[in-house]
N, C-alpha and C positions, 0 to 999 in steps of 0.2 A: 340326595343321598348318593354316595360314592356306587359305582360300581365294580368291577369285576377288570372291564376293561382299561378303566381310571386308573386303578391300582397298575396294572399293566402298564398304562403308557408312565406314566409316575414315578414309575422302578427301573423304568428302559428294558424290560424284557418281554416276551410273547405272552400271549393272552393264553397258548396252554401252560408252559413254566407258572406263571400267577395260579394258573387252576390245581398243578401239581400241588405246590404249597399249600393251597389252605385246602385241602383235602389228604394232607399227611402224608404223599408221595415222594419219593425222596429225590432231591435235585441238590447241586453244587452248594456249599456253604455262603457263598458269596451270594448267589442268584436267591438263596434262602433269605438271607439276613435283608436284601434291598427289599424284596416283598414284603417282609412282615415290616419293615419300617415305614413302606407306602401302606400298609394297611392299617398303622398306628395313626402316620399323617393323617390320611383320609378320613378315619375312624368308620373302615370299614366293616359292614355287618353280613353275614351269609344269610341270603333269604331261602328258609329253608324250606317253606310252601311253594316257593316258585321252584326251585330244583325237586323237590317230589313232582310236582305237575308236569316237568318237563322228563326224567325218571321217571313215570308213571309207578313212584313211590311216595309212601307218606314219611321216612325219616323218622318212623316210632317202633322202638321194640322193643315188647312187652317182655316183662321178667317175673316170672313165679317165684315164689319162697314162701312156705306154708305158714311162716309168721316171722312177724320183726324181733318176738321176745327170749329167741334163741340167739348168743347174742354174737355166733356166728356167722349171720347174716349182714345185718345193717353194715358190718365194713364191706362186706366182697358188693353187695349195693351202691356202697360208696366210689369204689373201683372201677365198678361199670359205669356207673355216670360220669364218671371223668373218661375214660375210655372211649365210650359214643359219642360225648361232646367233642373229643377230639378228632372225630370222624364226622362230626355235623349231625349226629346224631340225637335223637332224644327217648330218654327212658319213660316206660309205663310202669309202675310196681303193681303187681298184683297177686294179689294176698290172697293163697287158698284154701288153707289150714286143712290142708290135707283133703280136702271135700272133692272128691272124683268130679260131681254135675260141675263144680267153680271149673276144674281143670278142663275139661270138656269145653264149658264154653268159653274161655280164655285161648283155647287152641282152633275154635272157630273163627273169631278174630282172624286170626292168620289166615284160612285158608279164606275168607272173604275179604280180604287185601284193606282189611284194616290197620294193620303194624307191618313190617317189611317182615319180620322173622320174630323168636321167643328165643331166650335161653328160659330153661326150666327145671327149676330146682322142686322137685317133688317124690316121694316114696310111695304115693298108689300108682297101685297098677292100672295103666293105660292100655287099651284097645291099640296094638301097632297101630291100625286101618284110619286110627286116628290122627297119627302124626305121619301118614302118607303125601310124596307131593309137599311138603311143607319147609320153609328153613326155620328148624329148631335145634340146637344142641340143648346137652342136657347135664344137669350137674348129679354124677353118681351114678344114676339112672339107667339102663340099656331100654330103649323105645323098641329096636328094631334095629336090621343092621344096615338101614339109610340113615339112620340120624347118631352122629357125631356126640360121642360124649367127652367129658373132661372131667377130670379127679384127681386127685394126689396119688401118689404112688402108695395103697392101702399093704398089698401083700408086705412092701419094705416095712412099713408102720409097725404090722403085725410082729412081725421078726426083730425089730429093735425092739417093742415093752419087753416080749420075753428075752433079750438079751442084755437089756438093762437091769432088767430086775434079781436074772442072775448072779449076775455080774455083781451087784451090789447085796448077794447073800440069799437071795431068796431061794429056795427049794423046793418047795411045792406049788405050782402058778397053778393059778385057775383064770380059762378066761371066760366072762360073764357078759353076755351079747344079747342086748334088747333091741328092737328097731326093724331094720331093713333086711331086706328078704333077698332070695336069691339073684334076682333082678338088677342088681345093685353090685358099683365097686366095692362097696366097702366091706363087704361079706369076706372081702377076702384076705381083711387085717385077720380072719380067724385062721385061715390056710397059711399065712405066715406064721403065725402064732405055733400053731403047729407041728409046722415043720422044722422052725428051730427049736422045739421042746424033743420033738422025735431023734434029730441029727443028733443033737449033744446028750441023749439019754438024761432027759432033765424029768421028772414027775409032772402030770398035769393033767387039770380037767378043762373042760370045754361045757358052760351051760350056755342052751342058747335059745333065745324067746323071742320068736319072730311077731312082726307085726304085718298083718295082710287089711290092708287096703281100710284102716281105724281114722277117721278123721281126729282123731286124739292118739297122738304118739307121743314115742321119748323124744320126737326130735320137737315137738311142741313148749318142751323145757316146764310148760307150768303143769302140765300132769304128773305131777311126785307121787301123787298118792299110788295109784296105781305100783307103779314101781316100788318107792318104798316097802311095799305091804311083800313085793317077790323078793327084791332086798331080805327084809327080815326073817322071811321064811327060809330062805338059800344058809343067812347064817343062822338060824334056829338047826336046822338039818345037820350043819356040819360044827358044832361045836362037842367039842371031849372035854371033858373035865375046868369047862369055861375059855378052854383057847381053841381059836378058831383053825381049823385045819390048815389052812392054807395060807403060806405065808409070803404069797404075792402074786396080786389079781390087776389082769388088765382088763380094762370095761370097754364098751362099745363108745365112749362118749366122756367127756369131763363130767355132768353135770351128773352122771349115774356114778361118777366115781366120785362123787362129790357127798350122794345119800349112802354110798358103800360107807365112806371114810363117817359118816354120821352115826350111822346104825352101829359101828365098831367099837367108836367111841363109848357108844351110850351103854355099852356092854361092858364097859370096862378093859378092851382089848386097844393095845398102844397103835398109833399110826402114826410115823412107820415104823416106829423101833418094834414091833409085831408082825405087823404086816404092812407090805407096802403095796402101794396103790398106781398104776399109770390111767391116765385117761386116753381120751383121743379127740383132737382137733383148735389145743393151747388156746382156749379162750381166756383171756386176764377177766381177773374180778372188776366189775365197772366202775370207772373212775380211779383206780389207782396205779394199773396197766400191770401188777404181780399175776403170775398165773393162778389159776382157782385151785388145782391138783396139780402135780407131774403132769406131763404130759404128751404124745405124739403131736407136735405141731404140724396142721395143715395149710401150703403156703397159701395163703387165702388170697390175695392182692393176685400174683403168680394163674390161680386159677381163672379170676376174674379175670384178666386181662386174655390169657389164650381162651377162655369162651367166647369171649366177645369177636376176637380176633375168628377166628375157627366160625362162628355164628355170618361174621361179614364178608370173609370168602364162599361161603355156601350162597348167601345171596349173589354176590356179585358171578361165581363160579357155576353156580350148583354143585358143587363137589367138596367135601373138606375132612379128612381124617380125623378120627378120636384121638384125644391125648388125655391116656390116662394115668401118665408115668411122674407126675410132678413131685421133685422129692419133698420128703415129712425133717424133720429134723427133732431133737426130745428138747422140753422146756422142763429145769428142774423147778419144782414146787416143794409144798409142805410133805407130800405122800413117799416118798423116798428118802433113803437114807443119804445124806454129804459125800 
C-alpha cells in the first residue's frame, strides 16, 4: 500500500507539500496538480486510524438534528459530509428528536474524547456547564458565549417577508411564530419583522407560541396536529364577515405556512389573491425541487460548510467566532402574488 512518502518522492516534492495537499492546505497549483496525480497513480488512501492515533484523535464528529423528516436537514447533512471528508474527516448522525437525556449524552461523547468536536443542531435547552471545555458549534442555538454559533442572517429574513409582502399589496401582516425561544437566532426574524412594519407605519400583529424544551416541536415537521388545531383557532378569532383579517402572514417555518395556506383554503378564503403567505427556510416539495410556499430561503450548503469550517478551527485552535450573518434570499412560490 502506497504511502504518504511515495506519493512524495513520485511527485518530486517534500513530504510536507504532499501532506499540505491532501489535508486541503493550500499550496502552488502546479505542486497541487503533481500530488493529486501521484496519489491517483499510487491509488493512494489516507489511513485515517493511524493519523487519529498519531493526533491523539479519532477523525469523528458527531452531528445532532432532531430528525431527518424535516426536510431541511438531510441536505445541510449532505454538506457536511462532503466537507469533513474533505478534511479526512468522518461524520456521526445523531438523531435527538429533541430529547434533552439523547442530547446530554451525545455531548458526553465529546467531552470523553470519543468524536473530536459536535456541530449541533438542536432547540432544548442545554445546561451551558454542559457544553463547557468542549468543541461544539451550534446551528441557531446560543449554548453560552464559548461556543460558536452559525445561522443565516434571521433579522434580514424578517425584514424582507414584511417587505415583500408589502410591496406586493399586503396591508395588514401578521407574523405567526411557533418554535424556538429566546435562546435562539431565529427569534429574531420577528424583530425584523418589526421593525420594518414599525419604520414604514405598515399595520401588524405578532402572535407568538414558543416551545420550551417539548421533545415534539414544529421543527419535527410530523407534529401538524398540534399546530393545526392553533392554526385554526388564530383564524377562527380573526375572521369578520368570513374574510380573514389579515391580508398577509409570515410564519415561523414553510411547513406552518404550508397548514396556514390549508386551513384558509378549506374556509373558502383565496391564497394569495386574499391573502398571502411567506415562509421561512425554502424547502422544495420532494422530488420535484418547486418550493412548498413563498419563501425566506436559508443558504443551507453556506451554513454547512462555515459550521464545519468554524467547528475545525476550534479544534485545531481552540478559538473560532460565531457567524451568524449568512444572507437569506426570497424563493417565489404559490403564496404570493406575480
Amino acid at each position: 500500500m502506497a504511502t504518504i512518502k511515495d506519493v512524495a518522492k513520485d511527485a518530486g516534492v517534500s513530504l510536507g507539500t504532499a501532506s499540505k495537499v491532501i489535508n486541503g492546505i493550500h499550496v502552488s497549483d502546479n505542486y497541487r496538480e503533481r500530488v493529486e496525480a501521484s496519489i491517483k497513480k499510487l491509488n493512494y488512501h489516507v489511513n485515517l486510524n493511524a493519523r487519529g492515533l498519531k493526533a491523539q484523535q479519532t477523525n469523528d464528529i458527531a452531528v445532532i438534528v432532531p430528525t431527518l423528516l424535516n426536510p431541511l436537514f438531510p441536505p445541510m447533512l449532505d454538506t457536511i459530509e462532503q466537507e469533513l471528508a474533505r478534511h479526512g474527516k468522518r461524520m456521526l448522525i445523531c438523531i435527538s428528536r429533541n430529547d434533552t437525556n439523547k442530547i446530554r449524552h451525545y455531548l458526553e461523547m465529546a467531552k470523553n474524547s470519543r468524536v473530536d468536536g459536535i456541530f449541533g443542531v438542536t432547540y432544548s435547552r442545554i445546561d451551558p456547564i454542559l457544553t463547557e471545555n468542549m468543541p461544539i458549534v451550534s446551528f441557531d442555538r446560543h449554548f453560552g458565549h464559548e461556543t460558536p454559533c452559525v445561522s443565516s442572517d434571521n433579522y434580514a429574513g424578517g425584514v424582507m417577508a414584511a417587505r415583500i409582502l408589502h410591496e406586493k399589496g399586503s396591508k395588514n401582516l401578521l407574523c405567526f411564530w411557533t418554535g424556538a425561544d429566546y435562546d435562539c437566532e431565529p427569534i429574531h426574524r420577528i424583530d425584523g419583522f418589526r421593525d420594518y412594519c414599525s419604520q414604514n407605519k405598515i399595520s401588524y400583529n405578532i402572535l407568538s407560541y414558543m416551545d420550551y424544551n417539548q421533545v415534539d416541536t414544529g421543527f419535527m415537521v410530523a407534529s401538524s396536529d398540534a399546530y393545526s388545531e392553533l392554526i385554526k383557532t388564530t383564524v377562527d378569532n380573526n375572521l369578520r364577515d368570513d374574510h380573514f383579517i389579515y391580508d398577509g402572514i409570515f410564519t415561523s417555518s414553510d411547513h406552518v405556512a404550508w397548514l396556514f395556506m390549508r386551513e384558509l383554503q378549506s374556509r373558502g378564503i383565496n391564497v394569495p389573491e386574499d391573502v398571502q403567505i411567506i415562509g421561512f427556510d425554502g424547502v422544495p416539495i420532494s422530488g420535484s425541487g418547486l418550493p412548498l410556499v413563498s419563501s425566506i430561503r436559508q443558504p443551507v450548503a453556506d451554513i454547512a460548510k462555515t459550521g464545519i469550517n468554524l467547528l475545525l478551527n476550534l479544534i485545531e485552535s481552540g478559538h473560532a467566532e460565531s457567524a451568524t450573518d449568512l444572507p437569506v434570499s426570497f424563493t417565489e412560490g404559490c403564496t404570493t402574488r406575480k
